[in-house]
PDB file with one MODEL, atoms N, CA, C and O in Angstrom:
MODEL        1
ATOM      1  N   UNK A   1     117.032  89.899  76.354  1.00  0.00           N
ATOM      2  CA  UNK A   1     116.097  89.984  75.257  1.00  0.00           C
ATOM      3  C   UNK A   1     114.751  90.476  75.808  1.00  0.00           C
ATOM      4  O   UNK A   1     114.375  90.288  76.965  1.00  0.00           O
ATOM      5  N   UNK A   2     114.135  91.061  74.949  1.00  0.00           N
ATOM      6  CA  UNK A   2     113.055  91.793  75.248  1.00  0.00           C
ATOM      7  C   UNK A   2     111.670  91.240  74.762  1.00  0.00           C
ATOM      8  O   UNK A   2     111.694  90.600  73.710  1.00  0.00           O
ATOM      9  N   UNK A   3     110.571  91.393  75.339  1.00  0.00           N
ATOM     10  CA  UNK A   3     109.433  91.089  74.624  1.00  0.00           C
ATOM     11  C   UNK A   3     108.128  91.846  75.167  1.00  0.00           C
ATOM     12  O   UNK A   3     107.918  92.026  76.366  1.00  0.00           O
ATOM     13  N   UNK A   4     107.214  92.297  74.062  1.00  0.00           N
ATOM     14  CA  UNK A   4     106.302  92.961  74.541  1.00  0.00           C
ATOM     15  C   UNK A   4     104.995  92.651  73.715  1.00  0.00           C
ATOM     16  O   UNK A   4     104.917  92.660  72.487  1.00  0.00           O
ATOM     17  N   UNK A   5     104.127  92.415  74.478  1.00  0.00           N
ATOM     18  CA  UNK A   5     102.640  92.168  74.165  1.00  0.00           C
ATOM     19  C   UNK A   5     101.674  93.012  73.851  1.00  0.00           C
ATOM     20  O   UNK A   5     101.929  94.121  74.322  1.00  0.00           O
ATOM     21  N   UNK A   6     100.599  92.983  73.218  1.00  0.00           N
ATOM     22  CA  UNK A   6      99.606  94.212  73.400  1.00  0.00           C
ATOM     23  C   UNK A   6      98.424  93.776  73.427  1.00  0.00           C
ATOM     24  O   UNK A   6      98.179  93.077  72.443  1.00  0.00           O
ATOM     25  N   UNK A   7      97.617  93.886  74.107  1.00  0.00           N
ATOM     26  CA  UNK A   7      96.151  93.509  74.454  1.00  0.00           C
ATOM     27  C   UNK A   7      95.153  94.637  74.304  1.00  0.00           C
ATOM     28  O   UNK A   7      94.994  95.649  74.986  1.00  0.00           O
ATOM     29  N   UNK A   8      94.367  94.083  72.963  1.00  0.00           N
ATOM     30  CA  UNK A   8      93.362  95.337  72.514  1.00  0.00           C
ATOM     31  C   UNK A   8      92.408  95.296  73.689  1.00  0.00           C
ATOM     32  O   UNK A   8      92.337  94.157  74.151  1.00  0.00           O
ATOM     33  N   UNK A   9      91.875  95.923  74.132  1.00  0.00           N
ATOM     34  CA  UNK A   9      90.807  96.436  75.425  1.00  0.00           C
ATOM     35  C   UNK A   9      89.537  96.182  74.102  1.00  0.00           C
ATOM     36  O   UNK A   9      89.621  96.398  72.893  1.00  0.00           O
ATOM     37  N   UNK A  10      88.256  95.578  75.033  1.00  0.00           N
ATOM     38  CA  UNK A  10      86.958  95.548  74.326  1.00  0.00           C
ATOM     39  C   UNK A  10      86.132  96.277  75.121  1.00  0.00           C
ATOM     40  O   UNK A  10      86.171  96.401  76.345  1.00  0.00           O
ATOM     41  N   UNK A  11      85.398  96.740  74.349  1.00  0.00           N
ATOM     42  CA  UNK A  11      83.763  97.698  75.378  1.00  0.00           C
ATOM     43  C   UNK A  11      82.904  97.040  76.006  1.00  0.00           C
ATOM     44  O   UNK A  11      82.687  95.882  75.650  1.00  0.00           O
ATOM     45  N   UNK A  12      82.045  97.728  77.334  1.00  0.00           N
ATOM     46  CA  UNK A  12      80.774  97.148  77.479  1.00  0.00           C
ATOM     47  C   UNK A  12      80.080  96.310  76.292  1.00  0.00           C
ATOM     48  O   UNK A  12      79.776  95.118  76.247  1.00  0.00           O
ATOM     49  N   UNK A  13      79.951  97.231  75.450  1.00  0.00           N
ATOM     50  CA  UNK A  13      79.152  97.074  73.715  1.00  0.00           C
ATOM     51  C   UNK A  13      79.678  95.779  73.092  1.00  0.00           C
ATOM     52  O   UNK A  13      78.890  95.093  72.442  1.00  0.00           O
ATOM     53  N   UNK A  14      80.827  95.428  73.225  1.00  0.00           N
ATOM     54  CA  UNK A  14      81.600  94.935  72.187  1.00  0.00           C
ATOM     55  C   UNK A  14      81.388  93.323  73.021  1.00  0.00           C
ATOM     56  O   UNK A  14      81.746  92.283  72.467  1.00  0.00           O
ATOM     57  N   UNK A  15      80.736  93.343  74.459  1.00  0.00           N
ATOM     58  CA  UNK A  15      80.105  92.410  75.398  1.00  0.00           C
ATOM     59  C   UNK A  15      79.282  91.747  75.588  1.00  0.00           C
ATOM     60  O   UNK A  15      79.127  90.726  76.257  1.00  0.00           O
ATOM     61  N   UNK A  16      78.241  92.783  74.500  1.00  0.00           N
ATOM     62  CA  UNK A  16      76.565  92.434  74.941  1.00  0.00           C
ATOM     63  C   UNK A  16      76.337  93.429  75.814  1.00  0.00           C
ATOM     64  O   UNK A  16      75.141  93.430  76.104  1.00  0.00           O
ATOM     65  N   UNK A  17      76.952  94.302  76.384  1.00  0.00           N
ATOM     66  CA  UNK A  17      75.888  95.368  77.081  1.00  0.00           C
ATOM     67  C   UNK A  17      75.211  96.499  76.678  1.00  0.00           C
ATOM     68  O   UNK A  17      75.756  97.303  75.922  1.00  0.00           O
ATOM     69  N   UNK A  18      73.716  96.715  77.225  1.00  0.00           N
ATOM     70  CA  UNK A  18      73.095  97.961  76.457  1.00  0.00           C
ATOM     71  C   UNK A  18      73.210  98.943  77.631  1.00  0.00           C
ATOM     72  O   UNK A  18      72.759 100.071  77.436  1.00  0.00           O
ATOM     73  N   UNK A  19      73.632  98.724  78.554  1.00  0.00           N
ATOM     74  CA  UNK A  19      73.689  99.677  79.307  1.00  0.00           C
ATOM     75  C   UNK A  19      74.523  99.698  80.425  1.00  0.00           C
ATOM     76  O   UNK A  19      74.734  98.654  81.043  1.00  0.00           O
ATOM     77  N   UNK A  20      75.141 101.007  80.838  1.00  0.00           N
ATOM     78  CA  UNK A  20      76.394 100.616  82.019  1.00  0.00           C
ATOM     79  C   UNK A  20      75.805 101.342  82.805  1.00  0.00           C
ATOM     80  O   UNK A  20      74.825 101.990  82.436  1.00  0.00           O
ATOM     81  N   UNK A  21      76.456 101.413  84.548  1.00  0.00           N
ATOM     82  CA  UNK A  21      76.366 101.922  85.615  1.00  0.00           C
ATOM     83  C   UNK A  21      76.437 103.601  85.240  1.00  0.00           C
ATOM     84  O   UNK A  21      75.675 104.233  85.972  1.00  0.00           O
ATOM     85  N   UNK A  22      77.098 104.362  84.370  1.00  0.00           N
ATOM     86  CA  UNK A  22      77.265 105.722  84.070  1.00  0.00           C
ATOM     87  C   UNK A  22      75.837 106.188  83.221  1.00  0.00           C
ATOM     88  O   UNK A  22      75.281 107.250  83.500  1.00  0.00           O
ATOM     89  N   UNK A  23      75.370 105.367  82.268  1.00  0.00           N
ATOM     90  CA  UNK A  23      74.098 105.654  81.335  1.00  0.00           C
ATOM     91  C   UNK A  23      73.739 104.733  81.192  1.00  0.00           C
ATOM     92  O   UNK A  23      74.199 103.762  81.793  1.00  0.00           O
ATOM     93  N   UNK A  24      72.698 104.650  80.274  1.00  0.00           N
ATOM     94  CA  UNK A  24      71.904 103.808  79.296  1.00  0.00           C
ATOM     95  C   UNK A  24      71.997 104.208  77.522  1.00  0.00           C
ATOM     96  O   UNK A  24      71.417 103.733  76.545  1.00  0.00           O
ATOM     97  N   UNK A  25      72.994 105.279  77.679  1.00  0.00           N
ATOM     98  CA  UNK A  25      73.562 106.024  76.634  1.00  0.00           C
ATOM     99  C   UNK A  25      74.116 105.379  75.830  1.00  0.00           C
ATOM    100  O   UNK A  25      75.284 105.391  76.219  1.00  0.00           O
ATOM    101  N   UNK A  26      74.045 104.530  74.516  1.00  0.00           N
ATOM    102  CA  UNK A  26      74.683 103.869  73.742  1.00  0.00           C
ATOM    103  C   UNK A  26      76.400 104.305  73.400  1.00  0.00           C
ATOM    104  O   UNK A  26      77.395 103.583  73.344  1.00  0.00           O
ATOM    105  N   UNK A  27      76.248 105.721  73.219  1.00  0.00           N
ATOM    106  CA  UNK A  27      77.513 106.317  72.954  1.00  0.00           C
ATOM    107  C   UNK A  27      78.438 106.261  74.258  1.00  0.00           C
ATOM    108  O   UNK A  27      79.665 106.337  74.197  1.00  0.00           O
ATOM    109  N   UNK A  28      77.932 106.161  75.086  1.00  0.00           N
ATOM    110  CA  UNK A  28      78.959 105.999  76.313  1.00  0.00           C
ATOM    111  C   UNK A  28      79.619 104.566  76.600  1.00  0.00           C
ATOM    112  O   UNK A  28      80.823 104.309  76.624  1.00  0.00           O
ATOM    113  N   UNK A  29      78.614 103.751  76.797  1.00  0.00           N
ATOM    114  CA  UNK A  29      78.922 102.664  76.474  1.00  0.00           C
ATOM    115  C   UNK A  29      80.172 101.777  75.578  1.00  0.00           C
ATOM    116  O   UNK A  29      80.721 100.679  75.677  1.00  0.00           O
ATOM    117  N   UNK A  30      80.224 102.677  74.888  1.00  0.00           N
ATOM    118  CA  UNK A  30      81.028 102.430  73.434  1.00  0.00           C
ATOM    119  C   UNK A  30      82.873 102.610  73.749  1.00  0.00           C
ATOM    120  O   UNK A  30      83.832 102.098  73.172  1.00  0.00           O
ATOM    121  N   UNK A  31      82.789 103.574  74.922  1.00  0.00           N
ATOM    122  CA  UNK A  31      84.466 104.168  75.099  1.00  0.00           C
ATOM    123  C   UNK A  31      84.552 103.290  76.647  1.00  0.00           C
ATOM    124  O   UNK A  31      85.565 103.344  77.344  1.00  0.00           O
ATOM    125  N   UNK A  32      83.352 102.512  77.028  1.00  0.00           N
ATOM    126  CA  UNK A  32      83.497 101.675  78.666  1.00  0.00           C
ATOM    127  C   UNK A  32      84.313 100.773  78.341  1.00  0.00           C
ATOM    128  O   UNK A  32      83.895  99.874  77.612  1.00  0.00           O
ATOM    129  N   UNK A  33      85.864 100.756  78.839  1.00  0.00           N
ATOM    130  CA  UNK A  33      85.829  99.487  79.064  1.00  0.00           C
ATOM    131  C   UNK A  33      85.702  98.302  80.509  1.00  0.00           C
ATOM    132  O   UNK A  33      85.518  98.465  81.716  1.00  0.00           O
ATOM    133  N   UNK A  34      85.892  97.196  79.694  1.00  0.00           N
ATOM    134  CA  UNK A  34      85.728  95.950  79.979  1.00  0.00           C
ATOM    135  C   UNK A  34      86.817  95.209  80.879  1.00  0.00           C
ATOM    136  O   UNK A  34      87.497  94.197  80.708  1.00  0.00           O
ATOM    137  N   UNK A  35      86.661  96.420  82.220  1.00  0.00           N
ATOM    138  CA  UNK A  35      87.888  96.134  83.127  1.00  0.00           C
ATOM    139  C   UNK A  35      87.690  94.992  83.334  1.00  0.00           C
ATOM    140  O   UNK A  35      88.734  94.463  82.951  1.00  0.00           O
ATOM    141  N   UNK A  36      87.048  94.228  83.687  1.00  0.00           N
ATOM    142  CA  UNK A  36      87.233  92.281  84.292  1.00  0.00           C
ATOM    143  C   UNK A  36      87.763  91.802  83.326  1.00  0.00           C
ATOM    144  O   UNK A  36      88.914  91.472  83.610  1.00  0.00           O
ATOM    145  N   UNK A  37      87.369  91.486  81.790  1.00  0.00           N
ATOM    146  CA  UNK A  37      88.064  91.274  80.586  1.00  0.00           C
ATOM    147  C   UNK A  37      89.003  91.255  80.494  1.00  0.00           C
ATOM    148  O   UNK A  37      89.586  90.257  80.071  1.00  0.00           O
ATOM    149  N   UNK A  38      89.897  92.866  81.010  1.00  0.00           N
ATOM    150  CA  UNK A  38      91.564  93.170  80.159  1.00  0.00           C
ATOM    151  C   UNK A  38      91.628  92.790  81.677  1.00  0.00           C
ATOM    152  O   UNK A  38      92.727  92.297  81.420  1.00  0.00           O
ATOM    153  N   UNK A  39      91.543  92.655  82.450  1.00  0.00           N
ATOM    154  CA  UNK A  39      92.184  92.080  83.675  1.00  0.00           C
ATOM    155  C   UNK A  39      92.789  90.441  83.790  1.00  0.00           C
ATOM    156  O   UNK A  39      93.867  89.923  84.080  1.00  0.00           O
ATOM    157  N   UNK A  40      91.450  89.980  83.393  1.00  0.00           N
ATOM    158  CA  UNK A  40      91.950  88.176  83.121  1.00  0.00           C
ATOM    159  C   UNK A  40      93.083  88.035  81.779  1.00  0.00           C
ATOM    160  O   UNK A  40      94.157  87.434  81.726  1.00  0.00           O
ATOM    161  N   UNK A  41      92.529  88.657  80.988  1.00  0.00           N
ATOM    162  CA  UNK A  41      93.733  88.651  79.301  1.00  0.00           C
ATOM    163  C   UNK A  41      95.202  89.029  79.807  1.00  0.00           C
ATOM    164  O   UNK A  41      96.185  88.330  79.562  1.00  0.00           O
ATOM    165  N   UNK A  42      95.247  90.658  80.817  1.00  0.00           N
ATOM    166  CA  UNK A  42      96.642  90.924  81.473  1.00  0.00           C
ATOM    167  C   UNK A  42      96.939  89.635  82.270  1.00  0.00           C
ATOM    168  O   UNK A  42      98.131  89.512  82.551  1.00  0.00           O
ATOM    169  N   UNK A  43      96.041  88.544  82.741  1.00  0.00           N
ATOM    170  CA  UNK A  43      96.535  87.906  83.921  1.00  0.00           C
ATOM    171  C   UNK A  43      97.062  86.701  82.981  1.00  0.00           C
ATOM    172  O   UNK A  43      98.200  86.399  83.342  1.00  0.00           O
ATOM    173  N   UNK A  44      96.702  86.061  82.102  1.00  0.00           N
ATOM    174  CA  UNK A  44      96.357  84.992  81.042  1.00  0.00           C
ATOM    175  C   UNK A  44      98.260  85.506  80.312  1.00  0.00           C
ATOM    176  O   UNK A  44      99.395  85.046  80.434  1.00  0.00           O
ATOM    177  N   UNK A  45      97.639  86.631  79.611  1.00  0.00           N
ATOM    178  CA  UNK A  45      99.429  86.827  78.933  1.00  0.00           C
ATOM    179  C   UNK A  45     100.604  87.062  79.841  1.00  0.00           C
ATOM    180  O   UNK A  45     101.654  86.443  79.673  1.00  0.00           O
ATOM    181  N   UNK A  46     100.432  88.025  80.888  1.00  0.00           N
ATOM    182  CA  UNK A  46     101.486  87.348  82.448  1.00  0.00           C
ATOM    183  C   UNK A  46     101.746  86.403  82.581  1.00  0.00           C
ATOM    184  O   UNK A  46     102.971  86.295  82.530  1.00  0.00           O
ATOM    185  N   UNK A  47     101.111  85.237  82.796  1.00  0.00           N
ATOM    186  CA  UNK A  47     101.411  84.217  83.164  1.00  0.00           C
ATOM    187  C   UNK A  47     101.883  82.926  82.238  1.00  0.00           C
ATOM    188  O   UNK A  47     102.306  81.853  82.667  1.00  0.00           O
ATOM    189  N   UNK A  48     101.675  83.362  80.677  1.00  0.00           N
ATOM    190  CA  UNK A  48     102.107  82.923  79.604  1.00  0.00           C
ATOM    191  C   UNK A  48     103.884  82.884  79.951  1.00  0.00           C
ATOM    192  O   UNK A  48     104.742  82.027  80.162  1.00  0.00           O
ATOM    193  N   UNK A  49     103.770  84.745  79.833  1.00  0.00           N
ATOM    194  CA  UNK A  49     105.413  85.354  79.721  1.00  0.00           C
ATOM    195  C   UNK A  49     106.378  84.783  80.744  1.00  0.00           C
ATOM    196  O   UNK A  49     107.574  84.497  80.673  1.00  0.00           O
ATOM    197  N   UNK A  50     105.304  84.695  81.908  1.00  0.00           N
ATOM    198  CA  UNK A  50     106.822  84.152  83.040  1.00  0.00           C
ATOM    199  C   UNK A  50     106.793  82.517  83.250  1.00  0.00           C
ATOM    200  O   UNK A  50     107.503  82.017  84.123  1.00  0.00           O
ATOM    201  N   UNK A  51     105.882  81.643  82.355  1.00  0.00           N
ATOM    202  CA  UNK A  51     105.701  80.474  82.110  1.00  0.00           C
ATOM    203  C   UNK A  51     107.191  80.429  81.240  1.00  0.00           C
ATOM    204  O   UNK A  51     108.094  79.821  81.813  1.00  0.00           O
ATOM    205  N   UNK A  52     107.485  80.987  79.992  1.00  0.00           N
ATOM    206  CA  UNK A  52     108.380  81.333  79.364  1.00  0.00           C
ATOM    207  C   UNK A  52     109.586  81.593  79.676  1.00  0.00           C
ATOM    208  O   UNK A  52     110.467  81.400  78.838  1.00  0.00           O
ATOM    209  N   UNK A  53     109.871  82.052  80.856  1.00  0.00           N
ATOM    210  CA  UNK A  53     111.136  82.536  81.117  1.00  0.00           C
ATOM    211  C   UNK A  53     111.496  84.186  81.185  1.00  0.00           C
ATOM    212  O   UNK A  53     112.540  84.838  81.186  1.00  0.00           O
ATOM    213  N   UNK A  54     110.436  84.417  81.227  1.00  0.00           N
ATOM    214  CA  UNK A  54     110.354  86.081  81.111  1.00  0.00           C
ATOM    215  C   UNK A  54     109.993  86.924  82.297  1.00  0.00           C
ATOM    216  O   UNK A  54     109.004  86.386  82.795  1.00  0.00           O
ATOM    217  N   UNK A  55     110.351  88.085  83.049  1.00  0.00           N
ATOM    218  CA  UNK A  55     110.133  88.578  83.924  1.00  0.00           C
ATOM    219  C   UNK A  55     109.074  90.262  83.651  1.00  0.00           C
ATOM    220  O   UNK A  55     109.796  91.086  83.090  1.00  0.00           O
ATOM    221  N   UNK A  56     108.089  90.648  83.844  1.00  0.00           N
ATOM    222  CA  UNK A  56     107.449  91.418  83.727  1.00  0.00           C
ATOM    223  C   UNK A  56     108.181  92.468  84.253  1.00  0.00           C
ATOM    224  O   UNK A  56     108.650  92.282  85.376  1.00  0.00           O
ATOM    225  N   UNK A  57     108.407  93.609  83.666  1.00  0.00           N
ATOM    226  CA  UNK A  57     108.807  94.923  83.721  1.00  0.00           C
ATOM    227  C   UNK A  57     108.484  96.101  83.547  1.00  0.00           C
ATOM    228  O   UNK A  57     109.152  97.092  83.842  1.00  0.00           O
ATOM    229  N   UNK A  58     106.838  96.042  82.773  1.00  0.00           N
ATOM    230  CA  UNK A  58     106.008  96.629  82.961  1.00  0.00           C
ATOM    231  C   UNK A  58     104.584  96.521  82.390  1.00  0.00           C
ATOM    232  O   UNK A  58     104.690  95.764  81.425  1.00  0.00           O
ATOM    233  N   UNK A  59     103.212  96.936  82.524  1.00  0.00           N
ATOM    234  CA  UNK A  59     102.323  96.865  82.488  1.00  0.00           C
ATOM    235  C   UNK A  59     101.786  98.563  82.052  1.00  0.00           C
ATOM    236  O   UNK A  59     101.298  99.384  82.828  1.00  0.00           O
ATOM    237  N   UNK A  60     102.115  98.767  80.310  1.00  0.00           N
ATOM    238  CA  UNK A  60     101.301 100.270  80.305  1.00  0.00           C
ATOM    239  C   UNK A  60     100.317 100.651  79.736  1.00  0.00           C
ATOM    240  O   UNK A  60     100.299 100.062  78.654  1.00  0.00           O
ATOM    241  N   UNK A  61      99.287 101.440  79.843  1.00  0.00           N
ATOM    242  CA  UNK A  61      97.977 101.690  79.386  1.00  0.00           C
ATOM    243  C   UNK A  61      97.919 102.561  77.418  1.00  0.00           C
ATOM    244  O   UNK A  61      98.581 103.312  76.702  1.00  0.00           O
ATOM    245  N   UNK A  62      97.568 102.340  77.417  1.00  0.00           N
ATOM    246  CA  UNK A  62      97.093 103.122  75.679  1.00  0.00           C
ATOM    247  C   UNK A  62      96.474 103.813  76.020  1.00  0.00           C
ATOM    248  O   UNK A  62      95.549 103.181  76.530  1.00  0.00           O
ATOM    249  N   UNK A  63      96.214 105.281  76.162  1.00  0.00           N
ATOM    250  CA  UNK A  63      94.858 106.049  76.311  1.00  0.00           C
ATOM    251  C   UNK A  63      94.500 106.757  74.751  1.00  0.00           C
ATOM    252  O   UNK A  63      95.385 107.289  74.081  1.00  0.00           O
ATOM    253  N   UNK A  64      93.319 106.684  74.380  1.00  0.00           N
ATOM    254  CA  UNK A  64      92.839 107.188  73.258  1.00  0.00           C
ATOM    255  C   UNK A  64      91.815 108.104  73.336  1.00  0.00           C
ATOM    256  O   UNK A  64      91.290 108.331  74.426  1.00  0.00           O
ATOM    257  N   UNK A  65      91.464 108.654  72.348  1.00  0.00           N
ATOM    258  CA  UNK A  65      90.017 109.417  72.234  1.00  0.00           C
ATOM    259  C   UNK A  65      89.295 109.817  71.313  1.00  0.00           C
ATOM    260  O   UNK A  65      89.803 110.245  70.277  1.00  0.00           O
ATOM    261  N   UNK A  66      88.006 109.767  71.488  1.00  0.00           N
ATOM    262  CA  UNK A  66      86.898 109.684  70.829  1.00  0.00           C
ATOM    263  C   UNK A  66      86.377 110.810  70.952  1.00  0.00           C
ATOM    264  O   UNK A  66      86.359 111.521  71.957  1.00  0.00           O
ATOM    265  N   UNK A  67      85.728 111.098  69.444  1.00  0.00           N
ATOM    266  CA  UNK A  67      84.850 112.625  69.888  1.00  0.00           C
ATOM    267  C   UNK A  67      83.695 111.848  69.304  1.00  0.00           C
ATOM    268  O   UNK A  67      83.533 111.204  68.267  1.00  0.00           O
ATOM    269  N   UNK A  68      82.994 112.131  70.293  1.00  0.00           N
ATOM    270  CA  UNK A  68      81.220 111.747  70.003  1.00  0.00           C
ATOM    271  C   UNK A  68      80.340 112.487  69.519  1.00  0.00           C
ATOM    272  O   UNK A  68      80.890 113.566  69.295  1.00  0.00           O
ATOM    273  N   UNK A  69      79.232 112.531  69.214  1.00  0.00           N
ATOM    274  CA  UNK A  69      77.940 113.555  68.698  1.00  0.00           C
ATOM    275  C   UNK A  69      77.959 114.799  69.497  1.00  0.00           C
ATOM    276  O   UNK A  69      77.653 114.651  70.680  1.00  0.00           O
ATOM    277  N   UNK A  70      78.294 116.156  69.047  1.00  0.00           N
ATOM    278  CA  UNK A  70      77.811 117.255  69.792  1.00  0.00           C
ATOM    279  C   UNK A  70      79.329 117.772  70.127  1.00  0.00           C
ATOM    280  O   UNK A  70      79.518 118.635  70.984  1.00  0.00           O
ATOM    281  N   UNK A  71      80.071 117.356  69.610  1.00  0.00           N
ATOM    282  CA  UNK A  71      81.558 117.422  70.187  1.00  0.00           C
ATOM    283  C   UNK A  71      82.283 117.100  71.342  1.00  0.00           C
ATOM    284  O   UNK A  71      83.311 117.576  71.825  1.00  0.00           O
ATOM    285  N   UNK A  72      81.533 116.188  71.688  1.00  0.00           N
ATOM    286  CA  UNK A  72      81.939 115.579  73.027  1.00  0.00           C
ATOM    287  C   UNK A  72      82.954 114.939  72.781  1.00  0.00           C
ATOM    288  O   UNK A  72      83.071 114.343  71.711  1.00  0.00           O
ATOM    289  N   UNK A  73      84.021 114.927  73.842  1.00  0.00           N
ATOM    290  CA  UNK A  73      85.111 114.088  73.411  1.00  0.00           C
ATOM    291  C   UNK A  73      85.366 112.974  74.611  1.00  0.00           C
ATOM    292  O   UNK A  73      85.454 113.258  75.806  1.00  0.00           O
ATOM    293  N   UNK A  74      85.453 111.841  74.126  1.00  0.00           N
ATOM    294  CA  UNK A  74      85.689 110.530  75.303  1.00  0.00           C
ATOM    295  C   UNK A  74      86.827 110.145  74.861  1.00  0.00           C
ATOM    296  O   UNK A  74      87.226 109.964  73.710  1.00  0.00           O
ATOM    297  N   UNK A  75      87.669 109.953  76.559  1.00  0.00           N
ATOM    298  CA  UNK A  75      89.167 109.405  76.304  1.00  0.00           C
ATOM    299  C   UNK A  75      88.995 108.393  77.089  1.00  0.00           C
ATOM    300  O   UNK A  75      88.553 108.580  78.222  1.00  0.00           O
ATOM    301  N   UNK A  76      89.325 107.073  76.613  1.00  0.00           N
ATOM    302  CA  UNK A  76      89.855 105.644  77.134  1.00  0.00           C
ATOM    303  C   UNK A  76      90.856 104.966  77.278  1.00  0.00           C
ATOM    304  O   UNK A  76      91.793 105.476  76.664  1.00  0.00           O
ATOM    305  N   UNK A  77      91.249 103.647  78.026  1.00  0.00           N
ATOM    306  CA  UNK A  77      92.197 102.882  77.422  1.00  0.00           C
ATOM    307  C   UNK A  77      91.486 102.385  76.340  1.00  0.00           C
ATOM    308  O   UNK A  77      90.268 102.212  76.379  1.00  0.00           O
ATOM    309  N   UNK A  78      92.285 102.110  75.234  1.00  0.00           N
ATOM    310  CA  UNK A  78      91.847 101.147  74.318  1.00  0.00           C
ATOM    311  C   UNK A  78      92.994 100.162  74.300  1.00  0.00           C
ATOM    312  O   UNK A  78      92.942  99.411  73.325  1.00  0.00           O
ATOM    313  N   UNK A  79      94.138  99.937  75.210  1.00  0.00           N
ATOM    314  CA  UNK A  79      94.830  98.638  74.985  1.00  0.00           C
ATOM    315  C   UNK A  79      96.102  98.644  76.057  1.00  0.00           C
ATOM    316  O   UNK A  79      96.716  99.707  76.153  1.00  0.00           O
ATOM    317  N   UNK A  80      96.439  97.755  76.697  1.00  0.00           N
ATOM    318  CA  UNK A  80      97.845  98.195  77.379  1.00  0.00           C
ATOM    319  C   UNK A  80      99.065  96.930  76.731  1.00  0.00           C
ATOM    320  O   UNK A  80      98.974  95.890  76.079  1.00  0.00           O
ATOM    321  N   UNK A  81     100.008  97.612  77.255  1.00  0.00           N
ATOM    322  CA  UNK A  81     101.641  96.405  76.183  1.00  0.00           C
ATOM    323  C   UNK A  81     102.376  96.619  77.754  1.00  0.00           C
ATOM    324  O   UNK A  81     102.751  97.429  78.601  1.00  0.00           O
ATOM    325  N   UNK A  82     102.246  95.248  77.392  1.00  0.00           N
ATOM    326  CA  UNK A  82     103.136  94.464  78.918  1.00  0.00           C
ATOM    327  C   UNK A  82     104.804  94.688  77.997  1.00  0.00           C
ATOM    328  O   UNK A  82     105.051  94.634  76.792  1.00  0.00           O
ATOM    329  N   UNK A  83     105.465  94.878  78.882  1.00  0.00           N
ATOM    330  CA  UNK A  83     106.803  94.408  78.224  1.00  0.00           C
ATOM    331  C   UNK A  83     107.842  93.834  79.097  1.00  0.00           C
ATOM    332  O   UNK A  83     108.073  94.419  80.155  1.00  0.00           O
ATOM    333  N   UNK A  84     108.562  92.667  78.769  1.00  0.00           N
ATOM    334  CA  UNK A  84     109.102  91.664  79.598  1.00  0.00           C
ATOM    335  C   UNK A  84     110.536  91.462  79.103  1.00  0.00           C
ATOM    336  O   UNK A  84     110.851  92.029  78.057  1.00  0.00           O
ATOM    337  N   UNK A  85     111.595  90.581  79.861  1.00  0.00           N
ATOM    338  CA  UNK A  85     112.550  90.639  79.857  1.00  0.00           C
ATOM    339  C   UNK A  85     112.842  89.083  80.034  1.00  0.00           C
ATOM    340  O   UNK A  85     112.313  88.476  80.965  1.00  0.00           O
ATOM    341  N   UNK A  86     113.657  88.468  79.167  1.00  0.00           N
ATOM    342  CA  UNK A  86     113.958  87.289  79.062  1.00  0.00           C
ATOM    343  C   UNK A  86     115.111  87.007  80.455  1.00  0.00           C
ATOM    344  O   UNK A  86     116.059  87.786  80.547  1.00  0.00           O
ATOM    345  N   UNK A  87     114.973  85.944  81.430  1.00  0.00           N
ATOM    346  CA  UNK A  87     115.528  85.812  82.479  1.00  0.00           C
ATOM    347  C   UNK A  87     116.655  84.539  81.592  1.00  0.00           C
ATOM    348  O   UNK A  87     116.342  83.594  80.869  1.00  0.00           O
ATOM    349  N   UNK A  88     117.825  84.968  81.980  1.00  0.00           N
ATOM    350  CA  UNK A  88     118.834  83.635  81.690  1.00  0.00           C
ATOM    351  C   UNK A  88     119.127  82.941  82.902  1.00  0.00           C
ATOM    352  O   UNK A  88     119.847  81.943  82.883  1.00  0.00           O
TER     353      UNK A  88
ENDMDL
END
């Protein structure tokens, strides 16, 4: 049996931050994510799944994109889906 999770990714912005290491650019900000965040949430629902009986089989990214002011276009993760395998 199969099971798979999905963990929405949040922004700098979506944090409290007005500004990241790349700008002070609000719009940039906006497509940053919040690698420490989806790191503990991937570590938190991992450890749910194999609490469960489940063996991790993979860990994959969502990439999306944004076109910003001026036609700029920003591509992110916006979410990754673990998907696991029920151990008998």
């Amino acid at each position: 049996m199969l099971k798979t999770v999905h963990i929405k990714t949040v922004s700098l912005e979506d944090n409290g931050a007005s500004a990241s290491w790349l700008s002070n650019n609000k719009a940039n900000i906006k497509t940053i994510v919040d690698g420490e965040a989806l790191a503990k949430e991937i570590e938190k629902q991992g450890n749910l799944l194999i609490k469960d009986g489940y063996q991790i089989l993979s860990i994959l990214p969502i990439t999306s994109q944004k076109i910003e002011s001026h036609s700029l276009n920003a591509t992110f993760t916006s979410g990754v889906i673990i998907t696991a395998a029920k151990i008998n």
